[in-house]
Short mmCIF file of the C-alpha atoms (twelve columns), coordinates in Angstrom:
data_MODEL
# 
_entry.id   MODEL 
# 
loop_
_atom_site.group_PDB 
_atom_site.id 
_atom_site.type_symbol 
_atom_site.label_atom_id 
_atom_site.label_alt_id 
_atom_site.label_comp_id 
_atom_site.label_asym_id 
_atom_site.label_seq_id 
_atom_site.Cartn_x 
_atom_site.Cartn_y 
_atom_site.Cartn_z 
_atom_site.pdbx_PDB_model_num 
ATOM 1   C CA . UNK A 1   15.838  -8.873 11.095  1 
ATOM 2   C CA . UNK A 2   12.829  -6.381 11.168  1 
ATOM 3   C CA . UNK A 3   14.203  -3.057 9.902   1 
ATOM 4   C CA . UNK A 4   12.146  0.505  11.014  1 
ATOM 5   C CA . UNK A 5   10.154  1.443  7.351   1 
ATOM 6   C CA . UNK A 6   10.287  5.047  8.798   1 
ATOM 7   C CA . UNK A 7   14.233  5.127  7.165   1 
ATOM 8   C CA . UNK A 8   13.874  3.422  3.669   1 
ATOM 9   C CA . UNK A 9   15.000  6.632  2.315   1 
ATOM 10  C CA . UNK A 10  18.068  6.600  4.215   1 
ATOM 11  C CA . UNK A 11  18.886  3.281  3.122   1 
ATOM 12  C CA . UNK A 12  17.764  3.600  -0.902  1 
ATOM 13  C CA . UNK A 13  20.523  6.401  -0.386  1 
ATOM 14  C CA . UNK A 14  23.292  4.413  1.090   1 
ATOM 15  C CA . UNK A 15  22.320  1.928  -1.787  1 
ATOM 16  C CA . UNK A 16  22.397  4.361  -4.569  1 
ATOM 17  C CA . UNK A 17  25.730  6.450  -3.283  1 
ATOM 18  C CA . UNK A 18  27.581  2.794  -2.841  1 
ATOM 19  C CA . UNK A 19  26.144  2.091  -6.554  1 
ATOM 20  C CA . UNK A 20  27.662  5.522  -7.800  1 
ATOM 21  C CA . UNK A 21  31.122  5.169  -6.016  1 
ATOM 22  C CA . UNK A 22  31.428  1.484  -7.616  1 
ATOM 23  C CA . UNK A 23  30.511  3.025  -11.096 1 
ATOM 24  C CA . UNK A 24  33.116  6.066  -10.921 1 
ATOM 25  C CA . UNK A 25  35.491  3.642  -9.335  1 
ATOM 26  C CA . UNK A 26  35.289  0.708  -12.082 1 
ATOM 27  C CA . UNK A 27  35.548  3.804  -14.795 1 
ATOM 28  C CA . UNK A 28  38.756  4.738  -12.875 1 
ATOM 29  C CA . UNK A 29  40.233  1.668  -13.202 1 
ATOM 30  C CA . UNK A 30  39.445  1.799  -16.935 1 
ATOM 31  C CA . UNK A 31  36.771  -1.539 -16.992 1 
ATOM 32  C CA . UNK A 32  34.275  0.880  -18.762 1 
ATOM 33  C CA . UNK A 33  34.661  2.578  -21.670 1 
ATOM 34  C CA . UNK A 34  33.423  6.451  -21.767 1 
ATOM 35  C CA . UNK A 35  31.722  6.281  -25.055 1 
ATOM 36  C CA . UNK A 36  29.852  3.703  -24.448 1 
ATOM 37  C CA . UNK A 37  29.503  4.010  -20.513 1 
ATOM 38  C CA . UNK A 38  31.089  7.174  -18.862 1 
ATOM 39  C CA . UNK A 39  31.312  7.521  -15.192 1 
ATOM 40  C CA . UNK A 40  29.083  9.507  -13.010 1 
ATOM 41  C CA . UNK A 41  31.898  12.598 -12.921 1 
ATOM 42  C CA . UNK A 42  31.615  12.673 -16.845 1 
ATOM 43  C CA . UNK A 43  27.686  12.775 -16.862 1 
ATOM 44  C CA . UNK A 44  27.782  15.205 -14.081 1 
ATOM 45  C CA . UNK A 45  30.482  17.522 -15.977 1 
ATOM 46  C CA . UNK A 46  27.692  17.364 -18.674 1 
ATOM 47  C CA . UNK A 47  25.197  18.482 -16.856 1 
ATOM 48  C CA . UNK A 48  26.048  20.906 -15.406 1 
ATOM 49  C CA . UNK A 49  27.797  22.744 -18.687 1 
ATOM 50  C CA . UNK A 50  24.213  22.234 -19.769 1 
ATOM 51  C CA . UNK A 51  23.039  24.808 -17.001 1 
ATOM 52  C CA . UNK A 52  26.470  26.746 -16.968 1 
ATOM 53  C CA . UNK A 53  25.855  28.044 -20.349 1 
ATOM 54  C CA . UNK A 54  22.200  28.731 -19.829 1 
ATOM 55  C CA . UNK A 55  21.176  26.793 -22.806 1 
ATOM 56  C CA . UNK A 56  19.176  24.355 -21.398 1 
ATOM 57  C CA . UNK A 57  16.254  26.543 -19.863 1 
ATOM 58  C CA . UNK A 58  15.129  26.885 -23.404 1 
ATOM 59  C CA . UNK A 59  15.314  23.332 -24.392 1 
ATOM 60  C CA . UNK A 60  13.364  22.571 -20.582 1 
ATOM 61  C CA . UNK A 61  10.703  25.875 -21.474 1 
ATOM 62  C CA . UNK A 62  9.449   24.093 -24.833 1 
ATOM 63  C CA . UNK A 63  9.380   20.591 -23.387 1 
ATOM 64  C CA . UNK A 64  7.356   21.678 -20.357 1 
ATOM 65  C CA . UNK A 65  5.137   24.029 -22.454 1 
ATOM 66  C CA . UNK A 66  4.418   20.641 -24.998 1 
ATOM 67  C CA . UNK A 67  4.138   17.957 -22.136 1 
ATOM 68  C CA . UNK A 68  1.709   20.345 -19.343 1 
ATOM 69  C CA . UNK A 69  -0.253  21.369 -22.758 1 
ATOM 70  C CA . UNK A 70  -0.952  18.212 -24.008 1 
ATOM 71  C CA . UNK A 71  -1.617  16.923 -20.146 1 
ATOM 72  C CA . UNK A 72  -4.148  19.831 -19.750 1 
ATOM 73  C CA . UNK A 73  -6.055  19.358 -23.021 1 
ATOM 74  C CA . UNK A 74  -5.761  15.611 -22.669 1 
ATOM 75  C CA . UNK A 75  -7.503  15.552 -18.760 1 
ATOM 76  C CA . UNK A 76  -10.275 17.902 -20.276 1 
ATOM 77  C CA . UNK A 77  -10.911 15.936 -23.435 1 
ATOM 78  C CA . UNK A 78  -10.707 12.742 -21.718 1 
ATOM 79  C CA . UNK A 79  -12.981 13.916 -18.813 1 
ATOM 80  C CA . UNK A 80  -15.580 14.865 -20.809 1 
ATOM 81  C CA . UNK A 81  -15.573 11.993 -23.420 1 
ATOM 82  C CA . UNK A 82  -15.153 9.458  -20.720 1 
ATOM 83  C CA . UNK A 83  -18.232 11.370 -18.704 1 
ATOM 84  C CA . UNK A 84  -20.489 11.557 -22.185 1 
ATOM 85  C CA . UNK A 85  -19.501 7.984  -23.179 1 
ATOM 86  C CA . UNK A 86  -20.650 6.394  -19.601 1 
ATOM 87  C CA . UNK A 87  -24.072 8.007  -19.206 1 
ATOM 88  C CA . UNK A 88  -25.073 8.554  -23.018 1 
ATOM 89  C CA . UNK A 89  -25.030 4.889  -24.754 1 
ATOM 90  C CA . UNK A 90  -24.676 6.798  -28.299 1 
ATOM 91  C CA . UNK A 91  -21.573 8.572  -27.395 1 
ATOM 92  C CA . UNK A 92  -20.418 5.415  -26.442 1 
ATOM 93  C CA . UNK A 93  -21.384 3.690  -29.407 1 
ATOM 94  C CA . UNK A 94  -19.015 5.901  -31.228 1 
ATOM 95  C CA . UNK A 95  -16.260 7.282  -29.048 1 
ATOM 96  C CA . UNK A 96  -15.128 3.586  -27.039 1 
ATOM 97  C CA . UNK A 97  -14.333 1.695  -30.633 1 
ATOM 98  C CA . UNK A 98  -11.798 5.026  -31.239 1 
ATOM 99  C CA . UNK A 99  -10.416 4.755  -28.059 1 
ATOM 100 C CA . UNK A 100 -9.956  0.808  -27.743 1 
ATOM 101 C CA . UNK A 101 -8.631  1.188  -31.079 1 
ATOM 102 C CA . UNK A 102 -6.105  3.999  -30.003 1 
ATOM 103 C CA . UNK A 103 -5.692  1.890  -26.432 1 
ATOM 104 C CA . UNK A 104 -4.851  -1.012 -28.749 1 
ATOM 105 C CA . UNK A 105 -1.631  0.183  -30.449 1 
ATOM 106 C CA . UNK A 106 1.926   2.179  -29.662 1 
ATOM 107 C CA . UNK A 107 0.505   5.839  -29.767 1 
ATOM 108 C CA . UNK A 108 3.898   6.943  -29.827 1 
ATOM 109 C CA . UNK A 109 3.952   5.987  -33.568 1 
ATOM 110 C CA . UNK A 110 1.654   8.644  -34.417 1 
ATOM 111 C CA . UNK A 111 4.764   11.219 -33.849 1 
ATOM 112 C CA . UNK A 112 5.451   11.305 -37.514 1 
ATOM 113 C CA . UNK A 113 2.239   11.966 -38.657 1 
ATOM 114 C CA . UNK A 114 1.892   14.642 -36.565 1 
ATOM 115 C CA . UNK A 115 4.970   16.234 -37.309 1 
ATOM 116 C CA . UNK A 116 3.219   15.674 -41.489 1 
ATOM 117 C CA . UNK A 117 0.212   17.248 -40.057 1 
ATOM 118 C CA . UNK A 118 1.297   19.751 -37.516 1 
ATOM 119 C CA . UNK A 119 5.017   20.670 -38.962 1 
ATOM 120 C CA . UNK A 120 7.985   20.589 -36.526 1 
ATOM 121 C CA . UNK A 121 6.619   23.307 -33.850 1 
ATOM 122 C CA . UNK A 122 5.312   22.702 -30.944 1 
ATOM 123 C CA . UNK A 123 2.044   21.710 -32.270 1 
ATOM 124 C CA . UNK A 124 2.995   18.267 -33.003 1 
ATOM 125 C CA . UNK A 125 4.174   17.458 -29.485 1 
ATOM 126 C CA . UNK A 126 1.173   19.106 -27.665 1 
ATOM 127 C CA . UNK A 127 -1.094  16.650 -30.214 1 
ATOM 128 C CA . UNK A 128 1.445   13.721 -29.398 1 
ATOM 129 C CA . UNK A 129 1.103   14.366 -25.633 1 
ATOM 130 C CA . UNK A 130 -2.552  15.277 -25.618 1 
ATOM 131 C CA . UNK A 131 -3.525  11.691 -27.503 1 
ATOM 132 C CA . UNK A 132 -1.357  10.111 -24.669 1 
ATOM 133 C CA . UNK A 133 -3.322  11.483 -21.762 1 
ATOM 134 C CA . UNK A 134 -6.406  11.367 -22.755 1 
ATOM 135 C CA . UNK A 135 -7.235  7.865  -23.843 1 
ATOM 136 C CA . UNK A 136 -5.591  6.684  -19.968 1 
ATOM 137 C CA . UNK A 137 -7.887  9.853  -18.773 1 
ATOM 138 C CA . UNK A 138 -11.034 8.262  -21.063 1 
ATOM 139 C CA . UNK A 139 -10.780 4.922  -19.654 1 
ATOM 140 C CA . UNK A 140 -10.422 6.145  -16.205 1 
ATOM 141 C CA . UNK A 141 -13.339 8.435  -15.986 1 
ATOM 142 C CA . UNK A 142 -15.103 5.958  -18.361 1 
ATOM 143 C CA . UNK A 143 -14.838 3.071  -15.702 1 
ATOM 144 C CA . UNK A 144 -15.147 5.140  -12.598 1 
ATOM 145 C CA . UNK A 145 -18.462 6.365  -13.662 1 
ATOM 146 C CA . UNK A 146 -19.375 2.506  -14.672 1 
ATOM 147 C CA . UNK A 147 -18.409 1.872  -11.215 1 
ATOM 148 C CA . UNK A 148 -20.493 4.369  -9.005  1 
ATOM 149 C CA . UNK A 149 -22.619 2.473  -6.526  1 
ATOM 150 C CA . UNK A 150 -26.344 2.179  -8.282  1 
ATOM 151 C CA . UNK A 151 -27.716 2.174  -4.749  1 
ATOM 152 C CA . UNK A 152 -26.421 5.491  -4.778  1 
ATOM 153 C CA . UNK A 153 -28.042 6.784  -7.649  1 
ATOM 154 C CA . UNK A 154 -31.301 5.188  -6.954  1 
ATOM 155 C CA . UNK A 155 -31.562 6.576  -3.652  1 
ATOM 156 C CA . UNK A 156 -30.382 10.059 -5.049  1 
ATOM 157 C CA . UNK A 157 -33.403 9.580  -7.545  1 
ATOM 158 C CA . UNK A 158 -35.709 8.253  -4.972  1 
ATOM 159 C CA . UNK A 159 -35.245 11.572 -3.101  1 
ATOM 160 C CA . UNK A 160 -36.274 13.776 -6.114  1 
ATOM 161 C CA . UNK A 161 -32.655 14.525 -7.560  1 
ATOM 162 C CA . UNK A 162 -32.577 15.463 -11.126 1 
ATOM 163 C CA . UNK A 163 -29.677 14.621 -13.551 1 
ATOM 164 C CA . UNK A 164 -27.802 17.610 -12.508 1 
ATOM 165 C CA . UNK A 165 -27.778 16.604 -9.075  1 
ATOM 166 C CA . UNK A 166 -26.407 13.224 -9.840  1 
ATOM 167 C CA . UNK A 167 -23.889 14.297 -12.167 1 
ATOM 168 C CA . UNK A 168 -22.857 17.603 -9.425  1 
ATOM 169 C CA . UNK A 169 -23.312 14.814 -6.138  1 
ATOM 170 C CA . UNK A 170 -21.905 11.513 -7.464  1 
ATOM 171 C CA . UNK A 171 -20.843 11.458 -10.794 1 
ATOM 172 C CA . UNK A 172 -17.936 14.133 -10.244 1 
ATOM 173 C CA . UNK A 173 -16.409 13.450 -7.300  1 
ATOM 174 C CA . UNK A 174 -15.963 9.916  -8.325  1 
ATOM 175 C CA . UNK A 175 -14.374 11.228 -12.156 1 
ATOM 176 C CA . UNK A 176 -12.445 13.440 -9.683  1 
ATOM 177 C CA . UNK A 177 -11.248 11.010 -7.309  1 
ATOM 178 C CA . UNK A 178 -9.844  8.584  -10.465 1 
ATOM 179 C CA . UNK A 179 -8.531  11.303 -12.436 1 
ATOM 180 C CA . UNK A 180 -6.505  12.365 -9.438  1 
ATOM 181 C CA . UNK A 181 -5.441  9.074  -8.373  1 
ATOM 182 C CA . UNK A 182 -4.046  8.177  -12.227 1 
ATOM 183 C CA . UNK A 183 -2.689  11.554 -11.863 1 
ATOM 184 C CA . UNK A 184 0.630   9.903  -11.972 1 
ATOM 185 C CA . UNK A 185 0.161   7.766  -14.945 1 
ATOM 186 C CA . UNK A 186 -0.753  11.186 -17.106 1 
ATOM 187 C CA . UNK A 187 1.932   13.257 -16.425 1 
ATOM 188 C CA . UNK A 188 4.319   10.073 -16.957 1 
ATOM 189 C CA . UNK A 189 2.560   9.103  -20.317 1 
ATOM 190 C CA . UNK A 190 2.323   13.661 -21.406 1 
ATOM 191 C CA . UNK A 191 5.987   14.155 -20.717 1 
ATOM 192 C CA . UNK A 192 6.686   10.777 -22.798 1 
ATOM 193 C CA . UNK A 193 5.135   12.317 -25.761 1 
ATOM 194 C CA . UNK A 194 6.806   15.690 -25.397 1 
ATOM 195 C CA . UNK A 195 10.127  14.037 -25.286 1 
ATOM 196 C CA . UNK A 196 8.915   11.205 -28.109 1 
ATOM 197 C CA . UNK A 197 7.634   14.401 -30.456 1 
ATOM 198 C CA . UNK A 198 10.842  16.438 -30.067 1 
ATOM 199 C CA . UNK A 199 13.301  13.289 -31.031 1 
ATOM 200 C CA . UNK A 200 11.289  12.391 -33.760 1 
ATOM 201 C CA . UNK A 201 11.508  16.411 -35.177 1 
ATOM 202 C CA . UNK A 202 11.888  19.510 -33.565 1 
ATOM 203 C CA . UNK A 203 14.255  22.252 -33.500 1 
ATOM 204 C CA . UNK A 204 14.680  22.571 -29.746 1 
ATOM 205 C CA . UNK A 205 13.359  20.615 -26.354 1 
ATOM 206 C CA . UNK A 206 14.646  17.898 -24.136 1 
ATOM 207 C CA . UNK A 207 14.021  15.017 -26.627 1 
ATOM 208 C CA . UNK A 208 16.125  17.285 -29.578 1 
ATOM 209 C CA . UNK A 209 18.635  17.434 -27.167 1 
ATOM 210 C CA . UNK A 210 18.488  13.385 -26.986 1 
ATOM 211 C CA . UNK A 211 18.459  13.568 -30.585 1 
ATOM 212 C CA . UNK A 212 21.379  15.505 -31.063 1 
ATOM 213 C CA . UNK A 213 23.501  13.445 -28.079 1 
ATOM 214 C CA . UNK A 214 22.841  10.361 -30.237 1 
ATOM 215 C CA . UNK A 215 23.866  11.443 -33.576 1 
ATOM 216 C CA . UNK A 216 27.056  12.909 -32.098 1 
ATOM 217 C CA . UNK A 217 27.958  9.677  -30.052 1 
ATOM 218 C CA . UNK A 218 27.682  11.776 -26.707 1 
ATOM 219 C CA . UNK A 219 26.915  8.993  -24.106 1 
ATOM 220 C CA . UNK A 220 27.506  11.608 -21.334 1 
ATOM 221 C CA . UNK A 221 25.246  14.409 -22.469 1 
ATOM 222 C CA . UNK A 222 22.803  11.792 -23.062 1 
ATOM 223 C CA . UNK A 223 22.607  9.741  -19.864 1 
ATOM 224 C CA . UNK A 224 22.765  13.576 -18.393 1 
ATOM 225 C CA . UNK A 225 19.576  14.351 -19.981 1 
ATOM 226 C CA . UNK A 226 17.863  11.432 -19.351 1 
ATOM 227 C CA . UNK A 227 18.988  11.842 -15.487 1 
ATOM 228 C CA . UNK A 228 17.535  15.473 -15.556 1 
ATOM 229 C CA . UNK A 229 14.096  14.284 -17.259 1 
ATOM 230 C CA . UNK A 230 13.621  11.677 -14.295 1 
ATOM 231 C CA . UNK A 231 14.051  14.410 -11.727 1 
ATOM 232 C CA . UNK A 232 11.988  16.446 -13.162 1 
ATOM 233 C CA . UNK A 233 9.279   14.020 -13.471 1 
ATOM 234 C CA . UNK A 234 10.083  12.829 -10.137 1 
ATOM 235 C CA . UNK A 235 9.721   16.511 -8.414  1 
ATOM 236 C CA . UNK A 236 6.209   16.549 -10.505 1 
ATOM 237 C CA . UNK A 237 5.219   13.063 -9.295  1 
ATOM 238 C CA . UNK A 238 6.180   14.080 -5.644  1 
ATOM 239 C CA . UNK A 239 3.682   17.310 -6.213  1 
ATOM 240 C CA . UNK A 240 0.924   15.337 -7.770  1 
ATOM 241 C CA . UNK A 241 1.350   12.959 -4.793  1 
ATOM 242 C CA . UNK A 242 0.502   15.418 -2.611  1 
ATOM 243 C CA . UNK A 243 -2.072  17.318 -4.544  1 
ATOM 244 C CA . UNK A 244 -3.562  13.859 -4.465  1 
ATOM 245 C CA . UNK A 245 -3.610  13.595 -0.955  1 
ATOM 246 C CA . UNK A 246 -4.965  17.131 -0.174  1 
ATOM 247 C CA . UNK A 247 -7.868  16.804 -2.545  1 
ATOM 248 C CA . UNK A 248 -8.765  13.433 -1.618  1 
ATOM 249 C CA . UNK A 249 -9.168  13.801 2.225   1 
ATOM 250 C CA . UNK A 250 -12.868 13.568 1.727   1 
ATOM 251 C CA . UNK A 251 -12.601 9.996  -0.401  1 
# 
């Protein structure tokens, strides 16, 4: 049976709402028990008390703030580490050891020590975020200039280009082309350590909220949260996508 790939959505719907009516129906029949596993109703009903009372839009302000901070600063470091590193063999002498190193283990372990360092602000989860980002950022721009076509660049000096030219006419819009197509990956990997640097301390964000669901046995606030940080990574996903695809047309 050849089915039309122009409605996958339609059908990842169907799929989804039959999952959701099976899951409110077994809760229903009492198979599953609410503090362990409430039903979708329950997780809705938590939700949206979250945004009836207004309380979350301060929790969702200092977990954006954190995550898009640490992704900004992250892209920039990255980007211009992983551009000094590839064409200066000093720089890379020094910065790729730190990076495998920090490649090499569970960043997300360094949230305590920047809560030591940093205190419980938002300081610590910018930091927590911006390590994140920019070692997947390093190795990215670190690679794609590794990668540029030396026929390129030989014909580029052959024609009387200077450094500046290479680094304006190839060099750029191939860092540009892999930052944007990983894109993805950081925004995934700065929200993780917004959310990782608010559960390990904080005193208000998306991942305190976690925090305080857990220590309070709340299943349904919990699995409500976690539902509303997907969809919002999701909706930025979907606009990275297309960013993506706008800036790219000349790739």
């Amino acid at each position: 049976m050849i089915t039309n790939p122009k409605y996958a959505w339609l059908r990842q719907i169907a799929a989804f709402s039959i999952l959701l009516l099976l899951w409110q129906a077994a809760g229903n029949a009492g198979w599953l028990n609410p503090l362990y596993m409430p039903t979708p109703l329950q997780i809705g009903a938590a939700l949206a008390q979250l945004f009836g009372d207004g309380s979350i839009w301060t929790h969702m302000e200092a977990t954006f703030t954190a995550a898009l901070g640490g992704l900004a600063l992250g892209i920039l470091a990255g980007v211009i580490l992983g551009i000094a590193a590839a064409l200066i063999p000093v720089v890379a002498e020094l910065v790729q050891p730190v990076m495998l190193l920090l490649n090499a283990i569970p960043r997300v372990i360094l949230a305590p020590l920047f809560v030591i360092w940093l205190g419980i602000g938002i300081g610590s989860k910018i930091a927590l975020a911006f390590i994140l980002v920019a070692v997947v950022i390093f190795f990215n721009v670190f690679t794609g200039i590794r990668q540029v076509d030396r026929r390129l660049v030989e014909r580029v000096i052959t024609l009387g280009g200077t450094r500046w030219d290479l680094l304006r006419h190839v060099y750029l819009p191939s860092v540009a082309a892999w930052v944007l197509s990983n894109l993805k990956v950081a925004v995934g990997f700065a929200f993780t350590g917004a959310v990782v640097g608010e559960f390990v301390a904080a005193s208000r964000g998306l991942g305190y909220l976690l925090s305080f669901a857990q220590s309070t046995y709340n299943a349904a606030l919990m699995m409500a949260l976690v539902l509303l940080i997907v969809a919002v990574v999701l909706v930025i996903f979907l606009v990275a996508g297309r960013l993506e695809k706008r800036l790219l047309r000349w790739n």
